[in-house]
C-alpha positions as a Markdown table, in Angstrom:
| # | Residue | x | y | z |
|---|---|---|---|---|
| 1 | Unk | -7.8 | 34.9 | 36.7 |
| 2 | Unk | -5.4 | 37.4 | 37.8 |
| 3 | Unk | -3.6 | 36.6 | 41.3 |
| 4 | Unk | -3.4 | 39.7 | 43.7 |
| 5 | Unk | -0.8 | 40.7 | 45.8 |
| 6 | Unk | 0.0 | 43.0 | 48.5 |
| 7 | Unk | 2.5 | 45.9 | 49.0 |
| 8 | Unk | 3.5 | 46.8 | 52.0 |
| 9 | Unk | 4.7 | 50.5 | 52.4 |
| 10 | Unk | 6.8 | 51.5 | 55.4 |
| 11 | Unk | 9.6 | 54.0 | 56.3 |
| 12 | Unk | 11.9 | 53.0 | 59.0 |
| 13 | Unk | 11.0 | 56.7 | 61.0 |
| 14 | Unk | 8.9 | 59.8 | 60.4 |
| 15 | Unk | 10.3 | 61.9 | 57.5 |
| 16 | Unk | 9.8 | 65.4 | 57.4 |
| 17 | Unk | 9.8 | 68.3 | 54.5 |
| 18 | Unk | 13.4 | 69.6 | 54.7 |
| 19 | Unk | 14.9 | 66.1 | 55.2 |
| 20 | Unk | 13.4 | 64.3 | 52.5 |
| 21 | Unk | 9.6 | 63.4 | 53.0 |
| 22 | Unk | 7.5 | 61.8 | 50.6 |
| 23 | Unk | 5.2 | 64.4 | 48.8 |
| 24 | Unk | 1.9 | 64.0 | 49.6 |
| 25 | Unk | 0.7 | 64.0 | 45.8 |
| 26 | Unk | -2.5 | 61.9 | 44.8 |
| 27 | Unk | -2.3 | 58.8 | 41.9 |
| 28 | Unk | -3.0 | 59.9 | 37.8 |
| 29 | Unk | -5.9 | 58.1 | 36.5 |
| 30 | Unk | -5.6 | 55.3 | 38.9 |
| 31 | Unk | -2.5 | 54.8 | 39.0 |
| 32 | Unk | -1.5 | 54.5 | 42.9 |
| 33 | Unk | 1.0 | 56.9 | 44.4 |
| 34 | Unk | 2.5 | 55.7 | 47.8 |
| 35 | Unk | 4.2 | 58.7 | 50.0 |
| 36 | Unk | 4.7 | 58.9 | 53.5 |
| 37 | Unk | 0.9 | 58.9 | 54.5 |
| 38 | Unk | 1.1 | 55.4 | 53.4 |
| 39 | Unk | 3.8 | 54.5 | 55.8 |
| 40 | Unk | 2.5 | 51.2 | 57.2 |
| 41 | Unk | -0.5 | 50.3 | 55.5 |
| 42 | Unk | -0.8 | 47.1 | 53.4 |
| 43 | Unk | -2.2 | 47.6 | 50.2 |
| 44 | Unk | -3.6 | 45.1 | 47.3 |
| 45 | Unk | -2.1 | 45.1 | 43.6 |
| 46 | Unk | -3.2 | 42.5 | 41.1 |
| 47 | Unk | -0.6 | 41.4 | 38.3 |
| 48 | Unk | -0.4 | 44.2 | 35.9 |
| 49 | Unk | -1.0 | 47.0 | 38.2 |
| 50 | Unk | 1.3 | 50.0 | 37.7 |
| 51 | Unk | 2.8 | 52.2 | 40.6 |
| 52 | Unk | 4.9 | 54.7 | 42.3 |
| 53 | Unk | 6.5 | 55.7 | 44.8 |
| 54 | Unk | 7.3 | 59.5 | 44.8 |
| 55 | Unk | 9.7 | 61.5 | 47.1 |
| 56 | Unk | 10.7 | 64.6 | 47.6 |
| 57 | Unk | 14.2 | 66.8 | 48.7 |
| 58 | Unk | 15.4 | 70.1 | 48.9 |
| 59 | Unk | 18.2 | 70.6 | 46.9 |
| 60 | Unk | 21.6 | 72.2 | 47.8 |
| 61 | Unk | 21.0 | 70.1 | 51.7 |
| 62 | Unk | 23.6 | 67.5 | 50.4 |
| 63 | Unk | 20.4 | 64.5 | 50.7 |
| 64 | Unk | 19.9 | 62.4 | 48.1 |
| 65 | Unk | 17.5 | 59.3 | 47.6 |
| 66 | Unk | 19.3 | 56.0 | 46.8 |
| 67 | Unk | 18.6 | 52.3 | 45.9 |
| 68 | Unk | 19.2 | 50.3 | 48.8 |
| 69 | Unk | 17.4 | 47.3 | 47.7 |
| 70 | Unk | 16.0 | 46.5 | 44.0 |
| 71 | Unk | 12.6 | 44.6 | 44.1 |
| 72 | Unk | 12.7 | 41.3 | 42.6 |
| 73 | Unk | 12.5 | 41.3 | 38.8 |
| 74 | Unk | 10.2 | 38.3 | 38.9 |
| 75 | Unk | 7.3 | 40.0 | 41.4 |
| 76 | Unk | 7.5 | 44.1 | 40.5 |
| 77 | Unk | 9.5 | 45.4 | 37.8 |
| 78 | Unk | 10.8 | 49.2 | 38.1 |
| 79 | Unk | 10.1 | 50.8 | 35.0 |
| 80 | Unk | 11.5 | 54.7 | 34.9 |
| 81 | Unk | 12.1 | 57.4 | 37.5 |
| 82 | Unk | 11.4 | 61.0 | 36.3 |
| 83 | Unk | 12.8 | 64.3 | 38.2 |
| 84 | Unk | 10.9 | 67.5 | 38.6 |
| 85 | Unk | 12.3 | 70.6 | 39.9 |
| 86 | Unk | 11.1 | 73.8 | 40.9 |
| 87 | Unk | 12.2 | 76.6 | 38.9 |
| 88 | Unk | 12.1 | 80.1 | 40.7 |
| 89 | Unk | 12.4 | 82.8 | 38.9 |
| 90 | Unk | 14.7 | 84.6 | 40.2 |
| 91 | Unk | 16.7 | 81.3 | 41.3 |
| 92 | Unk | 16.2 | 80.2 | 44.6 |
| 93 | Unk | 18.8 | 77.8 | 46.7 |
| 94 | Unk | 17.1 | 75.3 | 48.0 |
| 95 | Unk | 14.5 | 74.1 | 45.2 |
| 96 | Unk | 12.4 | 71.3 | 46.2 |
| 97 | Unk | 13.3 | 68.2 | 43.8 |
| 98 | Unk | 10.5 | 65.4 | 43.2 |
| 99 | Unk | 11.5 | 62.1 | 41.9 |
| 100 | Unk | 8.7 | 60.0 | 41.0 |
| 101 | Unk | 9.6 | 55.9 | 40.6 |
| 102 | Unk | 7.5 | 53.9 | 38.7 |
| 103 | Unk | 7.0 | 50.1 | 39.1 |
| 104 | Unk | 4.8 | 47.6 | 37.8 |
| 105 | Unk | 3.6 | 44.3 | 39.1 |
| 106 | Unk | 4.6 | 41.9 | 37.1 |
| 107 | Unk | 3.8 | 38.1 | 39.1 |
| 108 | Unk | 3.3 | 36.4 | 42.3 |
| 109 | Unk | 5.3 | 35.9 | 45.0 |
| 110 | Unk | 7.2 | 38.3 | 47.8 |
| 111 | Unk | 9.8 | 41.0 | 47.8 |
| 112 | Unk | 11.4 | 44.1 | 49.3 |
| 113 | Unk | 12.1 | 47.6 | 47.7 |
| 114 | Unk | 14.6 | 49.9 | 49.4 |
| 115 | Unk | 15.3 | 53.3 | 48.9 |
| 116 | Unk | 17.6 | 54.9 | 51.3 |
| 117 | Unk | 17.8 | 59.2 | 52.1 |
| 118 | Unk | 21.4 | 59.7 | 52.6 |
| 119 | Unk | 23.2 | 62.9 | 53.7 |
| 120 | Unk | 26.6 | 64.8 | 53.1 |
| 121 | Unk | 28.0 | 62.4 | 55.4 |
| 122 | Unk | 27.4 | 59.4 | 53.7 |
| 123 | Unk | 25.0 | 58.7 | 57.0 |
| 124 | Unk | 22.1 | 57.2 | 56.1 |
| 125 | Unk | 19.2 | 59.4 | 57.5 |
| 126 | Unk | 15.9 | 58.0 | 56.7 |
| 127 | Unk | 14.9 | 54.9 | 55.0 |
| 128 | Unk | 11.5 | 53.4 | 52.7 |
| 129 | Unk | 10.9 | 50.4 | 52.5 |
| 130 | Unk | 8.1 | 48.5 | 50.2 |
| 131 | Unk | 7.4 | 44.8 | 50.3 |
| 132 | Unk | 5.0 | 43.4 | 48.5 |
| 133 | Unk | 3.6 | 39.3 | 48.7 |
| 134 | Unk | 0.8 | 37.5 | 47.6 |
């Protein structure tokens, strides 16, 4: 029998559209998609179970999303991240970027995943943060 375990998903404040937010996208044939609605809630994942975590950013604001923290190998295992962006025709400045992260549970046990929004300034502007434990 398959152990479950449960992901945490929290961001350290409220992000919004132009500085970063989570898109509010739904999960592909089960497959759970965590975005900012899902900012505090404690969900379930059994061993095996795929996810990810998508975000989005306007490019040409200077923001990008970096790794703060890499999930333990052991307990989820980031697969891929893929990078969709809006082409305008004509070009637009500004075109929202989504970047979708994909993970998979891969055993028991508890850890943290960090990604961090940071700015021009090297400032750190908004935070996620996933745990996940048995």
């Amino acid at each position: 029998m398959k152990r479950a375990a449960t992901l945490t998903v929290a961001t350290a404040i409220a992000l919004t559209p132009m500085s970063g937010a989570l898109a509010a996208d739904g999960a592909h044939a089960g497959t759970p998609v965590y975005t900012v609605k899902d900012s505090h809630r404690t969900v379930h994942l059994s061993v095996g179970k795929k996810f990810k975590v998508r975000t989005k950013v306007n490019s040409g604001t200077g923001y990008k999303w970096r790794w703060q923290k890499h999930p333990d190998r052991d307990v989820v295992r980031y697969k891929v991240k893929t990078v969709r962006k809006v082409v305008y025709k004509p070009p637009r400045p500004g075109s929202p970027i989504t970047t979708t992260y994909k993970f998979k549970v891969v055993g028991t046990g508890t850890t943290t995943l960090k990604l961090r929004l940071v700015g021009p300034t090297s400032k750190v502007a908004k935070r996620i943060v996933l745990t996940q434990s048995d």
